[in-house]
N, C-alpha and C positions, 0 to 999 in steps of 0.2 A: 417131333413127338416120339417118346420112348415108349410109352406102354398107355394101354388102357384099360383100365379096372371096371368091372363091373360087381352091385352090389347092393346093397338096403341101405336105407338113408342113416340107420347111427352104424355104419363103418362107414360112408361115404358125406355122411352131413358136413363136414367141414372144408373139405378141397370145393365139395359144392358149389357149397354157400359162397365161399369165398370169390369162386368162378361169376356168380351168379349175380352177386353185389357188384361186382368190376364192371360186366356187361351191364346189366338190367338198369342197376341203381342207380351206379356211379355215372356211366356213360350214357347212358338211357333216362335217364330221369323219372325210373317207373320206382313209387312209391313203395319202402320194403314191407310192408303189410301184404301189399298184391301182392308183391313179387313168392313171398312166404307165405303159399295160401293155405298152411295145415294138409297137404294133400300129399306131402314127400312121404310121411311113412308109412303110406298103401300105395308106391311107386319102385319100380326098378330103376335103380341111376348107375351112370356112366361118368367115369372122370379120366378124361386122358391126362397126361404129365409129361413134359419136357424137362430134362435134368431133375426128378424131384416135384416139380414145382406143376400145381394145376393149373391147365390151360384151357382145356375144354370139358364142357360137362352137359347133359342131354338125362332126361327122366322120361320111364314110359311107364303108362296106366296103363289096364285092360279094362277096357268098355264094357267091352261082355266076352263071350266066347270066342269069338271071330275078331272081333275089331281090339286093336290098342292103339293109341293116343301118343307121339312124341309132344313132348314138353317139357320149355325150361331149355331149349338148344341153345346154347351159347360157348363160345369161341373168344379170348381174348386178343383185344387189336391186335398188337405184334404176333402172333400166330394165326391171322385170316389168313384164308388162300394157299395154307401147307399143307391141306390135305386131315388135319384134324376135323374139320368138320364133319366130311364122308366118314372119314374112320369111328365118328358117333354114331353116326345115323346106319350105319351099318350093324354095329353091337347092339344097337335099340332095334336095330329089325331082326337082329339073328334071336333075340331075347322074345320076342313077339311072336317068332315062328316058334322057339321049344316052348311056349305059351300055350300053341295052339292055333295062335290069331292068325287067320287068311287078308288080311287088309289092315291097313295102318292111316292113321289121319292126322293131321295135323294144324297148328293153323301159324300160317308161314306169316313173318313181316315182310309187308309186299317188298323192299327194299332187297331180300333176298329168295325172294320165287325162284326168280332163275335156279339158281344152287338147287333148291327144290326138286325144280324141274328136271335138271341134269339127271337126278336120281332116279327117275321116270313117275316123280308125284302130278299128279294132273289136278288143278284149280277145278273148283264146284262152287258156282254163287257168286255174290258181291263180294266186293270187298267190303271189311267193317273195319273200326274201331277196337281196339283191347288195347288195355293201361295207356289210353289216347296217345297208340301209334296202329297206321295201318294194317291189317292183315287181310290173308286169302287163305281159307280152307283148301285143306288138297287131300288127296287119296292116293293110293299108291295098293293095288293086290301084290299080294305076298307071293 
């Protein structure tokens, strides 16, 4: 990974989206309606790049004053496990704290908690269902 941009959805909608369809759609089989829920341009996004080319990309809402929301984290296959991941989740927290926000939430696919959990997000609740794959709500203070 070379860089990471952080930014508003029309100078970042496209590496996005692009990210977002690879994972979500393509790989995922999550319908692009859900996946495109009209909520990106009252959101701060993230788009890491390897040569050029997006690879990872992550969005964060604020809840309210304290709390903000990662969503939309995804990482393309041949780039799991390099370290793009953290390096989202990291610029969606550093953006959460000049926000304001004391706490962050998210709701992780159980398939990658772990990762989660490395970051010190801690699971609250069952698990559920969204775009019929697993998840677990987690928490992480800022």
């Amino acid at each position: 990974m070379d860089t990471v941009d952080c930014g508003s959805w029309a100078e970042l909608e496209a590496p996005a989206t692009a990210v977002r369809r690879a994972v979500f759609v393509a790989e995922q089989g999550v319908d692009e309606s859900e996946e495109l829920d009209g909520r990106d341009a009252d959101a701060h996004h993230v788009v890491a790049y390897e040569d050029g080319t997006p690879v990872g990309t992550a969005r964060l809402r604020l809840v309210d004053d304290a709390v903000a929301k990662a969503e939309r984290v995804a990482v393309v296959e041949a780039h799991r496990e390099t370290g793009v991941g953290t390096a989202l989740m990291a610029a969606v927290e550093d953006i959460a704290t000049e926000r304001g926000a004391t706490r962050m939430r998210l709701h992780a696919q159980t398939r990658v908690r772990e990762f989660y959990e490395r970051l010190g997000y801690e699971a609250v609740g069952e698990e559920f269902e969204e775009a019929d794959i697993p998840h677990v709500a987690m928490v992480k203070e800022l």
